[in-house]
C-alpha positions in Angstrom: 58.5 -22.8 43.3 58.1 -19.4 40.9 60.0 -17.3 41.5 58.1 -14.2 42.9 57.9 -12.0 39.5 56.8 -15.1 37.9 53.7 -15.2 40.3 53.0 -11.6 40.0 52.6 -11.7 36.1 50.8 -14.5 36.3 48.4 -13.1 38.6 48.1 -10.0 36.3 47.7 -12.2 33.4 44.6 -13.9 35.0 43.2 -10.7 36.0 43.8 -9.8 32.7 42.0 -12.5 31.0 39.1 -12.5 33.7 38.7 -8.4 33.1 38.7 -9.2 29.2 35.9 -11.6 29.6 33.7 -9.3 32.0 34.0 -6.7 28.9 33.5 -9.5 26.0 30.4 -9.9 28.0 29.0 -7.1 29.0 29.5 -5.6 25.1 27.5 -8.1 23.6 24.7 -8.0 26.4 24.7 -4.2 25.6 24.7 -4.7 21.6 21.8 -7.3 22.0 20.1 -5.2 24.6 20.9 -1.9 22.0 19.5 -3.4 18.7 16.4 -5.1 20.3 15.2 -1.7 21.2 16.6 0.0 18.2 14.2 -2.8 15.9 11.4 -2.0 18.4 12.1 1.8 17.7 12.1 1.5 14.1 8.8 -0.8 13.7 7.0 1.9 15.7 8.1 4.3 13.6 7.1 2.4 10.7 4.1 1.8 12.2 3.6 5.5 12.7 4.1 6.1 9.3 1.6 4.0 8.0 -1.1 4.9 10.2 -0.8 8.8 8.7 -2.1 7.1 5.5 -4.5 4.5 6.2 -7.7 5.5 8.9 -7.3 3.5 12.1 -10.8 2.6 11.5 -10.2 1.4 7.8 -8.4 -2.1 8.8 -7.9 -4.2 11.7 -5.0 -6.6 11.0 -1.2 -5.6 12.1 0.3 -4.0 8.9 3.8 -5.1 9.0 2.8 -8.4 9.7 1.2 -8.8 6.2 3.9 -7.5 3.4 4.4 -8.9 0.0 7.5 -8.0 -2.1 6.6 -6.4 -5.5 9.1 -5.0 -8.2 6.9 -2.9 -10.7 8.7 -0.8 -13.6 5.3 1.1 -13.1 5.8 2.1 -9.4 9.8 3.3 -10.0 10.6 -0.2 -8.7 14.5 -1.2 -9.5 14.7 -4.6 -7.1 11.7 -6.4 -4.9 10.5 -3.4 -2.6 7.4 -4.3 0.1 3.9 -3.5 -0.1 1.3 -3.7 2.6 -2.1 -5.5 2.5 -4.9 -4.1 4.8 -8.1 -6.1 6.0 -10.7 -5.4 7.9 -13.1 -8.4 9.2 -11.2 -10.7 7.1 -11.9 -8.5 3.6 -9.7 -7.0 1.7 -8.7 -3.4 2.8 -6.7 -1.3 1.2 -2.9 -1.9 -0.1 0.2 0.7 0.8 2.2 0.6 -2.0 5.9 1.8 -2.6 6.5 4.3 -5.5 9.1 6.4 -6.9 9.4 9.4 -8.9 12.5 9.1 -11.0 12.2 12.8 -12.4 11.7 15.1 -9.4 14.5 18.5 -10.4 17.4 17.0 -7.5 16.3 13.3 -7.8 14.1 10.5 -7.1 11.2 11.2 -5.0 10.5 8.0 -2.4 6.6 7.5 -2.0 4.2 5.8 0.5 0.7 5.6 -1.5 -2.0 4.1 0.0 -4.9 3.0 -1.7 -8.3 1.8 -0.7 -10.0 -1.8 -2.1 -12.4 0.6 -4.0 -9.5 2.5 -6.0 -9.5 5.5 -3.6 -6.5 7.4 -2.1 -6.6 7.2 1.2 -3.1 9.2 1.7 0.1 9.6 -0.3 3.6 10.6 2.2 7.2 11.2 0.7 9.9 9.1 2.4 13.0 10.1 1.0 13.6 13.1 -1.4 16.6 15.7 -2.1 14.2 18.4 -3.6 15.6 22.2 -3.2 14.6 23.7 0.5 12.2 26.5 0.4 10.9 25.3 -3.1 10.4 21.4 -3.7 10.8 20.4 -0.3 7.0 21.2 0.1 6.2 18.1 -1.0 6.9 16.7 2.6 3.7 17.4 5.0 5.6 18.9 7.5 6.3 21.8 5.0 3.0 22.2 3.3 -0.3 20.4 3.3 -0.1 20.4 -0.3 0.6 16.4 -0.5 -2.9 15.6 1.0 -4.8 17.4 -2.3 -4.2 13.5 -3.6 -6.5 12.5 -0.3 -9.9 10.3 -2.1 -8.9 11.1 -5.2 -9.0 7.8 -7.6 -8.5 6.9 -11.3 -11.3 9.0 -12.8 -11.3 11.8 -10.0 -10.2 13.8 -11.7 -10.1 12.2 -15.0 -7.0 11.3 -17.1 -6.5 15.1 -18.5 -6.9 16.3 -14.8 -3.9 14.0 -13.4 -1.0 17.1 -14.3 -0.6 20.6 -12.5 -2.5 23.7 -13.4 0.8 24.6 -15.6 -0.2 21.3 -17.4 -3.7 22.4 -17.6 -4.2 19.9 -14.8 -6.2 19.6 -11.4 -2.9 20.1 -8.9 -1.1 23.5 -7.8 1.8 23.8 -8.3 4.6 25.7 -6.1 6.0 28.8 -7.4 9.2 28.5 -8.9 9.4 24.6 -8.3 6.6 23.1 -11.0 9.0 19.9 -12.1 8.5 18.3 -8.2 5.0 18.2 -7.9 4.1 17.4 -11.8 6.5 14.5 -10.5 5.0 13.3 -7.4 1.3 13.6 -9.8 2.8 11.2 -12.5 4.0 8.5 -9.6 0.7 8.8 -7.6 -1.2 8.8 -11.1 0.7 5.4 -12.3 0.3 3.7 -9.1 -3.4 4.0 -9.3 -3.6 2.6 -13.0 -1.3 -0.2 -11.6 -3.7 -0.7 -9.0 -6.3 -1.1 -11.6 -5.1 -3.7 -13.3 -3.7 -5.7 -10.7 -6.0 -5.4 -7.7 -7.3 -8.6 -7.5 -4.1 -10.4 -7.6 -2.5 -8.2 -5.0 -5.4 -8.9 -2.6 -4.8 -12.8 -3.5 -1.8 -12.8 -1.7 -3.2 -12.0 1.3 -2.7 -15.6 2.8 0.9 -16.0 1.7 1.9 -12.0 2.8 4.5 -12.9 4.8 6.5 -10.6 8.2 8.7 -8.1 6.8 12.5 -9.6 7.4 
């Protein structure tokens, strides 16, 4: 017979080992539970972002569900980075591409640029920039409408000398005391649409291989 400390630590230990497995439990319930609805958080936002650049009415197929991975030395591209197909009864859409500016004054300049099956801007957002507050930070919508002067816009509207700012004797404003962001964000948008051009048809091709976004 143990002895009666013998039982009593024993006892504990079970407790112990039963408590341990309760929390073992319960924490990875929670973490499962807490990055289901953090994925589901960030496709919606994704999906939020992409509807600010295509028209609801311009496609009918689920976005994310159609991505193919591109890496372009035109678009900024330094590894495979995803672009979205759009249809719309079946035809080709419109394609969101991902760009970067590599010369904007503090940095790269992260791009969402989407571009209708007949060459036409339907909307460019930035995604990621570190452009001075106050000055080049009105790139971003929520700071100036001035990113939506590139809305149906194409390849020859303007024409090629047109594609700089007005310091450049251009078509696009500049912002006062920050010209070297936006004559950045007008080169990117500029060289997607000439990679567009050439490559149009065999980005549409893809359309029945596109596969879910990992």
């Amino acid at each position: 017979m143990l002895p009666e400390i013998s039982r009593s630590m024993l006892k504990n230990s079970l407790v112990l080992a039963l408590f341990a497995a309760v929390t073992v439990a319960v924490v990875a319930i929670t973490q499962q539970s807490t990055e289901s609805r953090i994925i589901e958080a960030e496709r919606a936002a994704q999906i939020r972002t992409l509807g600010e650049i295509l028209p609801a009415y311009s496609y009918d197929n689920a976005l994310l569900d159609n991505v193919i991975a591109l890496n372009e030395p035109l678009l900024g591209h330094r590894a495979e980075t995803p672009a979205y197909l759009a249809t719309l009864a079946g035809q080709p859409a419109a394609v969101i591409l991902q760009a970067s500016a590599p010369d904007g004054y503090s940095g790269t300049i992260s791009l969402l640029i989407g571009i209708m099956a007949d060459g036409t801007l339907s909307g460019v957002r930035v995604i990621h920039h570190k452009e001075t507050p106050g000055l080049g930070d009105r790139i971003e919508l929520a700071k100036s409408p001035w990113i939506k002067s590139f809305d149906g816009k194409s390849l020859s509207n303007p024409a090629q000398r047109g594609w700089a700012v007005k310091k450049d004797q251009g078509d696009f404003d500049q912002f006062a005391g920050a010209t070297i962001t936006p004559r950045a964000v007008v080169a990117a948008v500029h060289k997607a649409l000439q990679y567009f051009d050439q490559h149009h048809a065999e980005l549409f091709a893809q359309l029945n291989t596109a596969q879910v976004k990992p």
